[in-house]
C-alpha positions in Angstrom: 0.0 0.0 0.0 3.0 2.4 0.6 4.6 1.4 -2.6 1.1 2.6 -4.0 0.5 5.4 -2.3 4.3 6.9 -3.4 3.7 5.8 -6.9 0.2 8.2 -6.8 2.1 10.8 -5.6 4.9 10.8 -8.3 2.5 10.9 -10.4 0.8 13.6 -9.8 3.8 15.6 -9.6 5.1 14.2 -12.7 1.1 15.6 -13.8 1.2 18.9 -12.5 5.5 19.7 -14.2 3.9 18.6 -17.1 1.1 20.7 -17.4 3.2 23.7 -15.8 6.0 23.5 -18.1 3.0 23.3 -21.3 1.8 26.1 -20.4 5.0 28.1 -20.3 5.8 27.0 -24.1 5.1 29.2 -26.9 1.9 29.7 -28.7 2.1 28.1 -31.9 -0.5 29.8 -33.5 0.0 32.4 -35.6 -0.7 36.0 -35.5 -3.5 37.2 -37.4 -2.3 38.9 -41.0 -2.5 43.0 -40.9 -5.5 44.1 -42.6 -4.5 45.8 -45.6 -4.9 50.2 -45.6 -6.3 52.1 -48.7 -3.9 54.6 -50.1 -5.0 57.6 -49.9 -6.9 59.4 -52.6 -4.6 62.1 -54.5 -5.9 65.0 -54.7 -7.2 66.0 -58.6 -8.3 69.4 -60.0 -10.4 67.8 -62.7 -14.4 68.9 -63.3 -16.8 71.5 -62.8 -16.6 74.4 -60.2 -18.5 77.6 -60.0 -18.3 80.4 -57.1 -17.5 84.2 -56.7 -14.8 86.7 -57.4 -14.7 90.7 -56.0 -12.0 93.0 -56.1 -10.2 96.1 -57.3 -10.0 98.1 -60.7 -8.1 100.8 -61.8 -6.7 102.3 -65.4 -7.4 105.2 -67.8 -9.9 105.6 -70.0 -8.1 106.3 -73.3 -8.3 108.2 -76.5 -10.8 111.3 -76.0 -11.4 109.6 -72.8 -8.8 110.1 -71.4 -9.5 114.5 -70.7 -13.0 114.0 -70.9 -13.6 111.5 -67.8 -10.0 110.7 -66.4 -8.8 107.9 -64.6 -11.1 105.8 -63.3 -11.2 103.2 -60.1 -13.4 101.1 -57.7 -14.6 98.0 -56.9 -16.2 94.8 -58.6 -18.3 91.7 -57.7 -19.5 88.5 -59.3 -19.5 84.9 -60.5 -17.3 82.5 -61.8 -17.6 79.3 -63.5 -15.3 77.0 -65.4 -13.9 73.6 -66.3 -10.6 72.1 -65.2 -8.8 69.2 -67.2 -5.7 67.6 -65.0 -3.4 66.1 -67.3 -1.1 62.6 -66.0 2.0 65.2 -65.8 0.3 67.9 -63.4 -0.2 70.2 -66.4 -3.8 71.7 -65.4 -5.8 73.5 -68.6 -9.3 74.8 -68.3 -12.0 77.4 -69.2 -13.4 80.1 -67.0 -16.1 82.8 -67.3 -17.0 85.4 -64.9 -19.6 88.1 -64.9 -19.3 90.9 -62.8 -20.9 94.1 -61.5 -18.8 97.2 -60.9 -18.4 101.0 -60.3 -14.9 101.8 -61.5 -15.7 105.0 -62.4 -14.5 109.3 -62.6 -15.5 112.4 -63.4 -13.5 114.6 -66.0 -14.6 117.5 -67.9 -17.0 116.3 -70.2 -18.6 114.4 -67.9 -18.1 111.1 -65.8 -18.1 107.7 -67.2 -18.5 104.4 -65.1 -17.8 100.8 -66.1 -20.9 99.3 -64.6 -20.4 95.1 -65.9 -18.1 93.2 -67.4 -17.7 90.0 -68.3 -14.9 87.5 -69.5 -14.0 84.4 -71.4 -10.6 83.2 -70.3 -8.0 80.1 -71.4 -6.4 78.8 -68.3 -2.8 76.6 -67.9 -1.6 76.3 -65.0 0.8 73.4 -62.9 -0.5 71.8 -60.2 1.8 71.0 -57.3 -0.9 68.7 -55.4 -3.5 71.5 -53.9 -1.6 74.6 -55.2 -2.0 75.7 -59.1 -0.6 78.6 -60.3 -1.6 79.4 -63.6 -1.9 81.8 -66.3 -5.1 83.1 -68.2 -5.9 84.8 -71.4 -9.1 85.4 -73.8 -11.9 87.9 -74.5 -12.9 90.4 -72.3 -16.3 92.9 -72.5 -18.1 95.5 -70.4 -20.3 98.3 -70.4 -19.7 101.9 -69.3 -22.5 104.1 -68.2 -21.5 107.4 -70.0 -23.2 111.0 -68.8 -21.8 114.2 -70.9 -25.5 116.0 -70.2 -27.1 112.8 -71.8 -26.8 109.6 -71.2 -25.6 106.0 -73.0 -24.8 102.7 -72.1 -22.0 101.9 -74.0 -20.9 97.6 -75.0 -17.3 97.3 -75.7 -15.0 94.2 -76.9 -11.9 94.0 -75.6 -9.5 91.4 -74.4 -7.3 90.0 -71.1 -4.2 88.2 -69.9 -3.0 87.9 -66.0 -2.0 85.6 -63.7 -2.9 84.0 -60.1 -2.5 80.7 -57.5 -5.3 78.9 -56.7 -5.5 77.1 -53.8 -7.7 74.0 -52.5 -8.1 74.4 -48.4 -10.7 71.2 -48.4 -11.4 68.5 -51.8 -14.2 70.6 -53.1 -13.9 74.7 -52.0 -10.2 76.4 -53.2 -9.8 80.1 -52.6 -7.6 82.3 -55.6 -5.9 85.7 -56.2 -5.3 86.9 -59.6 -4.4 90.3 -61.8 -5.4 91.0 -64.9 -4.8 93.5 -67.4 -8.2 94.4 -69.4 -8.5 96.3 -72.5 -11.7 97.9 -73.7 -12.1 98.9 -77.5 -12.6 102.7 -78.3 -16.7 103.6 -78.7 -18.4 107.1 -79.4 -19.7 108.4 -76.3 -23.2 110.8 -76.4 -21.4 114.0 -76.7 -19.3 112.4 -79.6 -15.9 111.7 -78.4 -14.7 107.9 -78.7 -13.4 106.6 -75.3 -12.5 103.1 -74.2 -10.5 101.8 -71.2 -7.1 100.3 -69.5 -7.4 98.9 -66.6 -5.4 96.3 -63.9 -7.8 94.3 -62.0 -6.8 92.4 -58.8 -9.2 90.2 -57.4 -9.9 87.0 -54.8 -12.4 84.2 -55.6 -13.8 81.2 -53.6 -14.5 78.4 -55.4 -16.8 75.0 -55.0 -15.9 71.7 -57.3 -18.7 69.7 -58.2 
């Protein structure tokens, strides 16, 4: 019986190590494979966007002009739309239109003369350096002056513009801008006969939103 009894408890010793030093042994199974992570989306400035401009315009008003009403300044405000094309090598070319109300206006001897709209029809090209783009701009360019000389005309002219800016995107759809342009309005007969058109430097800010 004490032959038994000492076998039992070797045993159970035996047991118990066993189970102890199992216990202590690595874990054979593996770790569970890292879930793979989307890249991020780059940042594109391809498709529609529309939104508004407002700024500053100052110049001359030329030929006759020029004695008759002076140099004119003020302000402008209005819309924008346009189209943007991102090509695989950054190069960014678009469209853009704007309309715009304005008083850019003075008084001369004649009379005063105020540029009261405009409106353009740019080309864009521009680089994009992930959410920065400047750019350059250039096309047709039209607005219409509100002449008094003792009557009164509201006067169309054609005309043309070139400037520069940097757009910038501050989320994936709104981007703000700052841009100068040089506008140049053709020569037209005012009411008391003279033939006046206008020079003018435009600086302006816009906020955009990409559809």
């Amino acid at each position: 019986m004490k032959i038994l009894a000492r076998m039992g408890l070797v045993a159970s010793v035996l047991l118990i190590t066993t189970a102890t030093f199992a216990a202590d042994l690595p874990a054979k199974k593996q770790a569970p494979a890292a879930m793979p992570t989307a890249a991020p989306r780059a940042f594109t400035w391809n498709g529609v966007y529309g939104g508004f401009n407002g700024g500053f315009g100052s110049g001359n008003f030329t030929s006759d002009g020029k004695d008759a009403f002076g140099s004119p300044s003020g302000g402008l405000l209005g819309f924008t739309g346009g189209y943007n094309y991102q090509m695989p090598n950054n190069w960014v070319a678009g469209i853009e239109g704007d309309i715009d109300m304005g008083n850019i206006k003075s008084s001369g001897t004649a009379g005063s003369s105020e540029l009261r709209y405009m409106n353009t029809l740019r080309g864009r090209l521009g680089y994009a350096s992930d959410r920065v783009l400047p750019y350059v701009t250039a096309g047709y360019a039209g607005g219409t002056t509100h002449d008094d000389t003792g009557s009164t005309a509201d006067t169309y002219h054609n005309g043309w513009t070139a400037g520069a800016g940097v757009e910038m995107a501050i989320t994936d759809s709104w981007s703000i801008k700052g841009e100068g342009l040089y506008v140049r309005l053709e020569d037209k007969t005012y009411p008391s006969g003279g033939q006046s058109g206008a020079d003018l430097g435009l600086a302006r800010i816009g906020l955009n939103y990409r559809f």
